[in-house]
C-alpha positions in Angstrom: -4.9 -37.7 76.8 -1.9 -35.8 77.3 0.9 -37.1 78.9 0.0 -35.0 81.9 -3.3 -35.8 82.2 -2.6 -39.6 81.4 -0.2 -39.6 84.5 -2.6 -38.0 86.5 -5.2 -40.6 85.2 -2.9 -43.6 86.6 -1.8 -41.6 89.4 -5.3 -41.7 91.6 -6.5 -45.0 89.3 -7.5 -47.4 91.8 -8.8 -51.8 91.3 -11.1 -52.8 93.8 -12.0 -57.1 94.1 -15.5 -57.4 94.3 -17.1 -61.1 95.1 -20.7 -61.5 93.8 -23.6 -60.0 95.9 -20.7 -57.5 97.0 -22.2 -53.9 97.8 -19.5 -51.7 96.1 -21.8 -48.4 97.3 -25.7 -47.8 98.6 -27.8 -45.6 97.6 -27.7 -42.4 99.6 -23.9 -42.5 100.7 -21.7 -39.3 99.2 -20.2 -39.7 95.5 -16.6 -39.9 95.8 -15.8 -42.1 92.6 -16.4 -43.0 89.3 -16.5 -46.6 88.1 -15.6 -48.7 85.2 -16.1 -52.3 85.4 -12.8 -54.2 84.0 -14.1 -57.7 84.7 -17.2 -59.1 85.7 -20.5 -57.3 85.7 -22.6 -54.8 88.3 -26.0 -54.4 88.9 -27.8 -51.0 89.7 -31.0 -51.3 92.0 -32.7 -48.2 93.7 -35.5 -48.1 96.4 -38.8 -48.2 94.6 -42.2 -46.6 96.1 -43.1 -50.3 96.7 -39.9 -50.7 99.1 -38.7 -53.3 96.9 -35.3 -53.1 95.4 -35.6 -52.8 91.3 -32.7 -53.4 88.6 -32.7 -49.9 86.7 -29.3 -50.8 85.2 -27.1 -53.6 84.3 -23.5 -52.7 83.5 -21.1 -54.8 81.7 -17.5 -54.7 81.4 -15.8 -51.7 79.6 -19.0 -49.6 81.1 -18.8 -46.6 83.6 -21.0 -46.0 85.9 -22.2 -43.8 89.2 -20.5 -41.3 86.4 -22.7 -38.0 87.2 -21.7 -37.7 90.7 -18.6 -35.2 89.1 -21.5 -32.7 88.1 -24.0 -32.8 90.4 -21.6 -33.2 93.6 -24.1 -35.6 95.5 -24.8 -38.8 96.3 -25.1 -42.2 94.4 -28.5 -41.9 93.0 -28.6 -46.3 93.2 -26.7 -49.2 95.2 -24.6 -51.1 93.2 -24.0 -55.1 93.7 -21.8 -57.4 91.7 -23.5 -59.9 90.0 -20.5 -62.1 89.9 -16.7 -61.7 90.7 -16.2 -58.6 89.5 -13.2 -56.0 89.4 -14.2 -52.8 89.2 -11.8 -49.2 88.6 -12.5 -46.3 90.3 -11.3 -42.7 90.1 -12.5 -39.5 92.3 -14.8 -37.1 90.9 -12.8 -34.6 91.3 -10.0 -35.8 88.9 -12.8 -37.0 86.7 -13.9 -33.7 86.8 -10.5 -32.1 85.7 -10.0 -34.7 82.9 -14.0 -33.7 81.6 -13.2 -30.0 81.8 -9.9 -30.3 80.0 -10.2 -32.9 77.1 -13.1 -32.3 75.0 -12.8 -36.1 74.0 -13.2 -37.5 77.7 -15.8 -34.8 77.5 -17.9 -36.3 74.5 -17.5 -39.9 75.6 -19.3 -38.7 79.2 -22.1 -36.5 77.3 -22.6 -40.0 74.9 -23.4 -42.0 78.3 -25.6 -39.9 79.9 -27.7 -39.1 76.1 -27.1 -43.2 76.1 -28.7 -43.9 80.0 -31.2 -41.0 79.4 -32.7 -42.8 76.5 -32.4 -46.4 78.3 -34.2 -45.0 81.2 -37.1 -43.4 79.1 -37.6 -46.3 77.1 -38.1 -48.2 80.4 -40.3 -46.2 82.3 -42.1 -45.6 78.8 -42.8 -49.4 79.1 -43.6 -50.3 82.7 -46.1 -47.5 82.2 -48.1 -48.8 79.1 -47.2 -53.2 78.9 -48.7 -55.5 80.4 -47.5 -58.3 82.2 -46.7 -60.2 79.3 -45.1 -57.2 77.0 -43.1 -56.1 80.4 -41.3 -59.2 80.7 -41.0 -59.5 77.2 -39.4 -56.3 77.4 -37.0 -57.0 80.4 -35.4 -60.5 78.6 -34.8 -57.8 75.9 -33.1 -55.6 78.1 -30.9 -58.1 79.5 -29.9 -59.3 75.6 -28.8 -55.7 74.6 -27.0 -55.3 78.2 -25.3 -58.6 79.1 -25.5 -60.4 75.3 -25.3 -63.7 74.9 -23.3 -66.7 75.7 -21.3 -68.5 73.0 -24.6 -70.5 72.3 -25.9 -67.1 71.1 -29.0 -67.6 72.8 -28.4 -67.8 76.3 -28.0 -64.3 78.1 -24.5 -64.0 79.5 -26.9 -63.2 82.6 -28.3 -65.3 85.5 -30.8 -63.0 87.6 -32.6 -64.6 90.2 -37.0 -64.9 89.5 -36.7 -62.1 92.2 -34.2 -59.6 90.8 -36.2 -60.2 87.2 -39.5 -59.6 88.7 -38.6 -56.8 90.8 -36.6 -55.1 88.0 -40.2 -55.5 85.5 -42.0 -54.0 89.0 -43.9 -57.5 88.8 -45.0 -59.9 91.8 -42.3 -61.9 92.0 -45.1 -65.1 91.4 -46.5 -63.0 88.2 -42.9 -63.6 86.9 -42.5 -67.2 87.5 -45.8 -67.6 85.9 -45.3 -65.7 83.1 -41.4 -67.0 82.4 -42.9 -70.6 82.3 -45.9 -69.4 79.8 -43.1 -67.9 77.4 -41.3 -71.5 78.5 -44.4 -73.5 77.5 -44.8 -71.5 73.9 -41.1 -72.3 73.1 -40.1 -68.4 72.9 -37.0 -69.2 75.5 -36.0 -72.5 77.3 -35.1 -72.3 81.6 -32.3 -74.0 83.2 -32.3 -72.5 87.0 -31.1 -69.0 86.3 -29.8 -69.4 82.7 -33.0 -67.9 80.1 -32.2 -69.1 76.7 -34.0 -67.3 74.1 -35.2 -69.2 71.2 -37.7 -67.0 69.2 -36.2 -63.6 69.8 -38.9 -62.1 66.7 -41.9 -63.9 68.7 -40.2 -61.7 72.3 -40.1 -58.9 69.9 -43.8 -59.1 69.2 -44.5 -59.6 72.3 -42.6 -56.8 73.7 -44.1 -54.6 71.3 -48.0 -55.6 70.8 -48.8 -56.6 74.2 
């Protein structure tokens, strides 16, 4: 950034605290911000045809999100939550919109999300539409691994969804889940501790995510 644009940039920066379960927007309401998560972690859930919320996104900290808003001059597409104590930056789309239009690096780093999120999303609906219930939750564990990571352990997912916020995020019945969690269990492929999923044969959740 210049040194124009950088004090513009801290000029309209603003930290918001967020406690877990916080709503930071709902779906519907206009797009006046951009956010990047500093600390902590945020969910994205959107109003499925089933009236169920569902997990299209996890974002982690040093991520943006609700970051198309500046183009399409909406409204959030999703609600975001915060998974845990969170804080989150925010700046208005209209400054973001300045700093795309007049650095060609800001510029890139927004048209690497959305090719990033595009492909995510694709992949997803690719495999909701073609998995079964097996290779669908397969596939969600695996989503959480490349969003959250792991712990120190390396094998338990710096994550801790509910049965209900996996199942609903893998468009499952939310006793379909708890079923299938405890088969993977059973077959040693991860290890459950409440909300923590440890996952002990990541090759065997690979398969599984991509044969069945």
């Amino acid at each position: 950034m210049t040194e124009e644009q950088r004090n513009t940039f801290l000029e309209h920066l603003e930290i918001e605290h967020h406690t877990e379960a916080e709503v930071i927007f709902n779906e519907g309401d206009t797009a006046t911000h951009t956010y990047f998560v500093y600390k902590g972690r945020v969910k994205n859930e959107i109003v499925g045809l089933d009236n169920k919320q569902h997990i299209i996104n996890m974002v982690p900290a040093g991520h943006i999100f609700a970051s198309q808003p500046p183009f399409d001059k909406g409204v959030y597409k999703f609600t975001a939550i915060a998974t845990e104590n969170s804080i989150v930056a925010k700046l208005p789309n209209d400054i973001v919109y300045h700093l795309v239009e007049t650095n060609s690096q800001i510029a890139l780093m927004y048209i690497r999300t959305f090719s990033e999120r595009i492909d995510t999303l694709i992949r997803r609906i690719q495999n909701l539409q073609r998995k079964h219930i097996r290779g669908k939750m397969a596939d969600m564990l695996l989503f959480l691994r490349d969003k959250c990571g792991y712990e120190t352990d390396g094998k338990t997912l710096n994550a801790h969804p509910s049965r209900k916020e996996i199942a609903n995020a893998a468009y499952m019945d939310i006793s379909n889940a708890i079923r299938t969690l405890s088969a993977f269990a059973n077959e040693g492929v991860i290890a459950l501790d409440g909300r923590r999923y440890t996952i002990l044969d990541e090759k065997k959740l690979l398969w599984i995510s991509q044969k069945e």
